[in-house]
N, C-alpha and C positions, 0 to 999 in steps of 0.2 A: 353830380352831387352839389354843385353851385348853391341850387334853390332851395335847400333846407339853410333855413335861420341858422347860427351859430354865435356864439357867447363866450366871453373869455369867464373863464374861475379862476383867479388868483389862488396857487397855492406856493407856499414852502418850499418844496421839493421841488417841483417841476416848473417853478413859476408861470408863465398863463398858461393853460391848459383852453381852448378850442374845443366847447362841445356842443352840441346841435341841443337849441334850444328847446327841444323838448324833454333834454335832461335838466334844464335850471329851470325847475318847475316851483322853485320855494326856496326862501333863506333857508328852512331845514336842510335842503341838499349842498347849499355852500358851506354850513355851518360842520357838517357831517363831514366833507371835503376837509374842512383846515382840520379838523379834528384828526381824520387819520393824514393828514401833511405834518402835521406834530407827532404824531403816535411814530410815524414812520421817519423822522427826521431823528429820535430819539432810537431809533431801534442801528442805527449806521453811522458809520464813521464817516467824520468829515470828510474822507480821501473819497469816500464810496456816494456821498451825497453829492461831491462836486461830480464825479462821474456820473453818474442818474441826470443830473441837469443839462451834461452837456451830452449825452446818448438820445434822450430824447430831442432837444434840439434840434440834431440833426435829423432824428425821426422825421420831425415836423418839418422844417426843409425839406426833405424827402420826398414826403405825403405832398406837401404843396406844389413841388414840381409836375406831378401826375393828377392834380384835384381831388386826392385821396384823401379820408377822413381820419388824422391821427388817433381816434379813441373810438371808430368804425369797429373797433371787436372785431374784426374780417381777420383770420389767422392766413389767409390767400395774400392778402395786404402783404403783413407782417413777414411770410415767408420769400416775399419777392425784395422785400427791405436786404431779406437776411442775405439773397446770393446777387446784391446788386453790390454789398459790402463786402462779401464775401472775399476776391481778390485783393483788395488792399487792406486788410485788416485782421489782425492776428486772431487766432477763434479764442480765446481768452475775451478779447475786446467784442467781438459779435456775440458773444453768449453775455455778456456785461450787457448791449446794450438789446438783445433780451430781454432781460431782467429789467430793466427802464423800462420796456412795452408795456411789460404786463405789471409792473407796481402800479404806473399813472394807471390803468384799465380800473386796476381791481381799488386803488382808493376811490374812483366813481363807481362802485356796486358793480362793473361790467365784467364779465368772462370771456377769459381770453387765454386759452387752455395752452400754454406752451410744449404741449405735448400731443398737440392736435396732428392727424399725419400730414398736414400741408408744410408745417413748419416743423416737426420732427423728420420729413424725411428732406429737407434741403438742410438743415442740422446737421444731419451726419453725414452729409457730404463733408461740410465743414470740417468736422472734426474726424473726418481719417486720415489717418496718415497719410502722407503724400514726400514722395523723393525731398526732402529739406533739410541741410544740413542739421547733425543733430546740436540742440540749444547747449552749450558751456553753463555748466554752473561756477557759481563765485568761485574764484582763487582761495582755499581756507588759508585762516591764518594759523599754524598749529603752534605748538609748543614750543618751537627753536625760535620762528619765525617772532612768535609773541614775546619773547625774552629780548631778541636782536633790536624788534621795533621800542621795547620799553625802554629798555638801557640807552637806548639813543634818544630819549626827549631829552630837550635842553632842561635847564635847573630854573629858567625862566616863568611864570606863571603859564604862557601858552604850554611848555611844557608838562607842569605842574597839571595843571586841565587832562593835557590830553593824555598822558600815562594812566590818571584815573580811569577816564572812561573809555581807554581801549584796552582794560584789565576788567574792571568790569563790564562791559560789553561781552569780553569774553568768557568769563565764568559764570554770567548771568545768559549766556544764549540769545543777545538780545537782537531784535530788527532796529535797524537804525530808528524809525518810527516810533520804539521804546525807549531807546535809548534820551532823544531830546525831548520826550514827556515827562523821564521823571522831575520828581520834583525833591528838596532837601529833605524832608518828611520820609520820604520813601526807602532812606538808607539809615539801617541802625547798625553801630560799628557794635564789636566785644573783642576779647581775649583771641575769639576764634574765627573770626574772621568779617564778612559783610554778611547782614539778611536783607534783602531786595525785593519791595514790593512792586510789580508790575500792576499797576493799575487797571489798565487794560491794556489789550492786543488783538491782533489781525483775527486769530480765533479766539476769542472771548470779546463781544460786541457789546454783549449786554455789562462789561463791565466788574465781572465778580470779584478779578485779581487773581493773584497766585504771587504767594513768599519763597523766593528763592534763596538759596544760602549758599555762598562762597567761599568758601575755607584761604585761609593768609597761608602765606609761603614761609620758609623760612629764609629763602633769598629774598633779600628788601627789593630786588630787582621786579619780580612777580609776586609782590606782599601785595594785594588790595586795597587790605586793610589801611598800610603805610600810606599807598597812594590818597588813598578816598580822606583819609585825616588830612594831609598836605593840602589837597586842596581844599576841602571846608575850611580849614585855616585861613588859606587864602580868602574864600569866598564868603567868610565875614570879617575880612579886613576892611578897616574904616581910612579915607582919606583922612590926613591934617588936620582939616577943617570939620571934620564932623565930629572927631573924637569928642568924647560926651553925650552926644545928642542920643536917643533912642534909635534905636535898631530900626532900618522899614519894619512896616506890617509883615509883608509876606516873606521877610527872615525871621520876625518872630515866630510866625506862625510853623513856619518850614514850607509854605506854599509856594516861595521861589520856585525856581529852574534849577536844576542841580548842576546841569549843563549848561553853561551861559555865555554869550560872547564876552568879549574884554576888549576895554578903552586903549587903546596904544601906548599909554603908562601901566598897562597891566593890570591895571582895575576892574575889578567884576561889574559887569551890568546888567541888572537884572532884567534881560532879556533872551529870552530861550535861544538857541540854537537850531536851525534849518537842519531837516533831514541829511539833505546833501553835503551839511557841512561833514558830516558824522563819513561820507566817502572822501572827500579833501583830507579831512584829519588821517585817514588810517594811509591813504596814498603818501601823502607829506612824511607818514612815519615810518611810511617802506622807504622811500627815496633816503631819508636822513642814516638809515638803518642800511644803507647800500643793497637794498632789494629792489629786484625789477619790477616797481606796481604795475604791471601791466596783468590784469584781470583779477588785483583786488575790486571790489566792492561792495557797500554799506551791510553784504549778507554775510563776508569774508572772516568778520567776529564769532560768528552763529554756526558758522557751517567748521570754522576752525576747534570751534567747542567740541559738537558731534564727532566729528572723525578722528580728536586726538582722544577723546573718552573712549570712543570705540577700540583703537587702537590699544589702551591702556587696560583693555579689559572689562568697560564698562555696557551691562545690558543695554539691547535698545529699550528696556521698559527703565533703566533709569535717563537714558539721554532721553528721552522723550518725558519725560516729567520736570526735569533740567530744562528743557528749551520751550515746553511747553506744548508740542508738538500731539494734536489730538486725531493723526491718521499715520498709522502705521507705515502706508507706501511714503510719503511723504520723508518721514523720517527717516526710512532705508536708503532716501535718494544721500543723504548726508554722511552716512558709515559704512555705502557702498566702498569706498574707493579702500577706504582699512580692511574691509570686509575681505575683497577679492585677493591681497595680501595677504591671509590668514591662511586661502583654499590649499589643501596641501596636497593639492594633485597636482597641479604645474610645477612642485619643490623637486619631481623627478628629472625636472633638466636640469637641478642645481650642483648638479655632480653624483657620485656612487659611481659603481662598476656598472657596467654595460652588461646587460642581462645578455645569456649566450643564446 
């Protein structure tokens, strides 16, 4: 395949793209190209655009090691890709970078059937089960646990932060990825507790939102409400020096970070918070709490929601509207663990008389 001519396109998404000049046949066909690299870069979440860029990538390294044509449409190609990755790569990540084949294919006009049998039957090798330990989900954080961890923030601003948003984190169901998006705007206090809008999330791409509502405690320990005031307090506290001046823009506006690091004097800076930090903070706040963090993490807020509602008697059709949760199996994986607690067939080993 050497001797066919080939042309870089610059796109967005995929940055160069390599296709055989008899596809750049006219500005019309680049102009068409950024067109759906926009269409398509708006349609995905940053986390999912960086992974697209670097799937393909390696696509392309791939293809150039064997002289193969990365946008060849050859689903033969593609399916030799898939069990050449196969071994080192989780099938979450091979069906990810899937989905990077055939996105670059189909923003050039080309078909590239992922359901073709070349590449659907080395597919499902992939994805059957195979002797592998089974995956741990997050450690939740429930009810006792979320009281132990709040009561133990210090009265310091780091503390003051982090009680906030590991109370609501947890009444809002949130993914850590939610949690350092929102922004001041997004939380309205009342009488009755926090309303919380999620902007967006991992299932909602396009952005529509969803208003959450969290009810105040009447122990200041798991108030919300108490917390979330405390720290807006804080988090329009003005240095010495500025007192007077106008408020930034984006505290006027509420466009801030709701979530934000802080200066080593304690000071707010309005600069968002890393996902990661959002696992440091809840580990930090088992350790101070004398819990073992060993298998909290950033999901441990969300998963802790699900299974102590379950527990308390709440439908999965309301924890799943609660956490936002738009596939039923998904949501059973999280109220399983209350669920199997409730079975009242195993309750027969819990004593009674011994049937004769």
């Amino acid at each position: 395949m050497t001797d066919i001519e080939i042309v870089p396109l610059a796109t967005e998404v995929f940055g160069d793209l390599r296709i055989p000049a008899s596809l750049a046949v006219s500005q019309e066909l680049e102009a068409i190209a950024q067109r759906a690299a926009e269409l398509a870069r708006r349609s995905k979440a940053d986390n999912t655009l960086r992974a697209y860029r670097s799937a393909w990538k390696q696509y392309a390294l791939w293809c150039a090691r064997f002289d193969f044509e990365p946008v060849g449409a050859d689903p033969q190609v593609v399916a030799m890709h898939i069990a050449a990755i196969a071994d080192r790569l989780a099938p979450a990540t091979v069906r990810l970078r899937l989905s990077a084949i055939v996105a670059a294919h189909r923003m050039l006009g080309l078909q590239l059937d992922p359901k073709h049998h070349a590449i659907a039957a080395v597919l499902a090798g992939v994805m059957r089960p195979v002797d592998l330990p089974v995956k741990r989900q997050a450690k939740p954080i429930q009810s006792t646990a979320l009281w132990k961890i709040s009561e133990a923030c210090p009265a310091d601003a780091v503390g003051v932060r982090d009680r906030a948003m590991l109370l609501l984190g947890f009444g809002a169901a949130c993914r850590r990825s939610e949690l350092v998006a929102l922004k001041i705007a997004d939380v309205v206090l009342d009488e009755r507790g926090a309303a919380v809008t999620i902007s967006r999330s991992k299932t909602d791409q396009e952005g529509h939102g969803a208003v959450v509502a969290i009810h105040g405690s009447d122990d200041p320990i798991l108030d919300v409400r108490a917390a979330l005031a405390a720290w807006l307090a804080l988090r329009y506290r003005r240095r010495a020096k500025d007192q007077g001046k106008p408020l930034p823009e984006d505290l006027q506006t509420g466009k801030a970070p709701l979530f934000c690091q802080l200066a080593k004097n304690g000071q707010p800076i309005s600069r968002r918070l890393s996902a990661y930090a959002v696992v440091r903070t809840i580990k930090a706040a088992a350790v101070r709490a004398g819990l073992d963090p060993t298998g909290y993490s950033g999901h441990s807020l969300r998963s802790g929601l699900a299974t102590t509602a379950a527990a308390n008697g709440a439908t999965l059709a309301e924890i799943m509207d609660q956490g936002r949760w738009q596939s039923v199996e998904m949501a059973k994986h999280y109220v399983r663990d209350a669920e199997i607690w409730n079975n009242t067939a195993s309750k027969t080993m819990a004593g009674g008389k011994r049937a004769g």
